[in-house]
C-alpha positions as CSV (number, residue, x, y, z in Angstrom):
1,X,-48.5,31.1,-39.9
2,X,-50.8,32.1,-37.2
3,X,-50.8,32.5,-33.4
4,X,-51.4,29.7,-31.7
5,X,-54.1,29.3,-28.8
6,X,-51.8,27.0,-27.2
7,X,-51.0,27.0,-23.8
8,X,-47.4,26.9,-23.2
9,X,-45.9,23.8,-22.3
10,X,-44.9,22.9,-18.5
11,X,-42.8,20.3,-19.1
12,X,-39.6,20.3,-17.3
13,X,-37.7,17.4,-19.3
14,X,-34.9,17.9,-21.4
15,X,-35.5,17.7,-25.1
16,X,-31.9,18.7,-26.4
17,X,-28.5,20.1,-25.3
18,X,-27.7,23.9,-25.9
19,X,-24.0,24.1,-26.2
20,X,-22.2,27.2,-26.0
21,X,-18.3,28.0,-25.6
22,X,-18.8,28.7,-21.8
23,X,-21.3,25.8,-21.2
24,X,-23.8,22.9,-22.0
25,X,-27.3,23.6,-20.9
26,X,-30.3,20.9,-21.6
27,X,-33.1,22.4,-22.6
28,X,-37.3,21.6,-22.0
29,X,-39.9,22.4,-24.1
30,X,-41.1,24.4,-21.2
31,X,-37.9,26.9,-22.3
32,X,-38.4,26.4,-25.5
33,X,-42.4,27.7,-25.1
34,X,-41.5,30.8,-23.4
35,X,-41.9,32.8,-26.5
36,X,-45.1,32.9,-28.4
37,X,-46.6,30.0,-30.0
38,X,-47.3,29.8,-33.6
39,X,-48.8,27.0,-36.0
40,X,-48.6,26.4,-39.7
41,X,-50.6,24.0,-41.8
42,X,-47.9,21.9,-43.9
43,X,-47.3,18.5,-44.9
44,X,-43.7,17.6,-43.8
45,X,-41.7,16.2,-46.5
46,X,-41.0,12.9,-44.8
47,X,-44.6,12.1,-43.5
48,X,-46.0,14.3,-41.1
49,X,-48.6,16.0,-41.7
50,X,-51.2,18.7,-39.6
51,X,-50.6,21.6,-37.5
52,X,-47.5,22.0,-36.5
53,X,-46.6,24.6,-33.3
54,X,-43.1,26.1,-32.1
55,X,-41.5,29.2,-31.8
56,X,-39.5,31.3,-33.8
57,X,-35.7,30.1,-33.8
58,X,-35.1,33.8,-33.4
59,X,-37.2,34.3,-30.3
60,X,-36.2,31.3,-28.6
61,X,-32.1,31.9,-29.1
62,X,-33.0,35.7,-27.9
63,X,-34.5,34.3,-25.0
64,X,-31.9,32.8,-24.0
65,X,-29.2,35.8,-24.5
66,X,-28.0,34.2,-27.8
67,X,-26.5,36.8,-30.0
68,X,-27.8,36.9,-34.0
69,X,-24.0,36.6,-34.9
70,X,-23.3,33.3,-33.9
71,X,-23.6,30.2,-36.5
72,X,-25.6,27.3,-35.6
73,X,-25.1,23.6,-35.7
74,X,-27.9,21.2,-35.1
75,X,-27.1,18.0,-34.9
76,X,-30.1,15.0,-34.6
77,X,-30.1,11.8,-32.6
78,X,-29.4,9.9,-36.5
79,X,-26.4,12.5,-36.6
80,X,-27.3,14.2,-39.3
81,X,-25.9,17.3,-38.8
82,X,-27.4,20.9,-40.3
83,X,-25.6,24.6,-40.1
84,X,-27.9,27.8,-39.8
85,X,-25.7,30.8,-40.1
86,X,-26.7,34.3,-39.3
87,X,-27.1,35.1,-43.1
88,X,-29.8,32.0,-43.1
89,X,-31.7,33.7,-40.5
90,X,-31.6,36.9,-41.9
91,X,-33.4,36.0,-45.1
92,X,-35.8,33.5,-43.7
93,X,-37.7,32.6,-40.6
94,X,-37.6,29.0,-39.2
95,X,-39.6,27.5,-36.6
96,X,-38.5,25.7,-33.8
97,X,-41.5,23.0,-33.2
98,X,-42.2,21.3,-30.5
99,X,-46.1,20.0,-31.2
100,X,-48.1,18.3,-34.0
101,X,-51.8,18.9,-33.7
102,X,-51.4,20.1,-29.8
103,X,-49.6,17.4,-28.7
104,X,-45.8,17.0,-28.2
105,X,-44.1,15.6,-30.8
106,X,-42.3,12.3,-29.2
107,X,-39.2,10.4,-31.1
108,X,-41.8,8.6,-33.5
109,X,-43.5,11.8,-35.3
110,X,-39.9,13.2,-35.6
111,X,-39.8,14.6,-32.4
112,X,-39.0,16.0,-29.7
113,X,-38.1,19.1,-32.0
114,X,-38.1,19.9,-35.6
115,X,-36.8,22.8,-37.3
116,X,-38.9,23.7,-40.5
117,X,-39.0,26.9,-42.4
118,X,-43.0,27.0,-43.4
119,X,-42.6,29.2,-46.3
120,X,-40.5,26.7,-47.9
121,X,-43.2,23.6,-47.3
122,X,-44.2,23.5,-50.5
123,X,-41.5,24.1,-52.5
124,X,-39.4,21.4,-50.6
125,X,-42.3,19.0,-51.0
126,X,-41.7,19.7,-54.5
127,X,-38.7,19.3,-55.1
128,X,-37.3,22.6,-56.1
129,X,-35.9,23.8,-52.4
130,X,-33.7,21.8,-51.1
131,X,-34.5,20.5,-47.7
132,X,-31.0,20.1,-46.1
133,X,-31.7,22.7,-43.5
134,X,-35.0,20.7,-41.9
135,X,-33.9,19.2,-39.4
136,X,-36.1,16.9,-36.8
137,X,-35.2,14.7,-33.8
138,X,-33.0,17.3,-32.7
139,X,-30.5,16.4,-29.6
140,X,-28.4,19.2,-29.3
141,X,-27.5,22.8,-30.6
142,X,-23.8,24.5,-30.8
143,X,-23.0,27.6,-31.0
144,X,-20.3,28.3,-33.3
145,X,-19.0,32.0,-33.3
């Protein structure tokens, strides 16, 4: 993982739904890009491959007054559905990304938003990490408490 050179993104259209108990928010990459940038190197275990560029799950929900306690439920526009609890993101870091190779991811490159943990690339692509909590096409977010 390194920094990323990337300007953040300016893009006002909504990517996915934030849902909490009080409200549903939708959410644009511009949001999304208000904490740092970083990119990773990997080859994604369902075809992508190059530099991938997000933020840190962490940094985003903190940006947005989200509390490490809650349990998270990302659901994609296939429905497949994946849990992050707080004891997830406690022992590794996953990345919330929002570009391949500079550019925004769209639908077809798994996009708008993928959640990938990097240092697990190669161990997924491998065979002996499960992949279950990679996650792409994402359409909305729920907090559960």
């Amino acid at each position: 993982m390194t920094s990323s050179i990337l300007s953040p993104s300016t893009d006002e259209s909504p990517v996915f739904t934030l849902h909490t108990a009080e409200e549903s928010q939708s959410i644009s990459r511009s949001q999304i890009e208000k904490s740092s940038l970083y990119e990773v190197s990997l080859q994604h275990f369902e075809g992508p491959q190059g530099r991938f560029a997000g933020v840190w799950l962490d940094d985003f929900l903190e940006g947005e007054g989200i509390e490490d306690l809650a349990t998270l439920r990302f659901v994609a526009h296939d429905d497949y559905t994946t849990f992050i609890t707080p004891a997830d993101r406690a022992a590794k870091r996953y990345l919330l990304a929002t570009r391949l190779d500079g550019h925004s991811l769209t639908r077809n490159e798994f996009g708008p938003t993928m959640l990938l943990i990097p240092e697990d690339a190669e161990a997924v692509e491998a065979g002996t990490v499960s992949m279950t909590s990679w996650i792409w096409s994402i359409k909305d977010i729920y907090l559960q408490q």
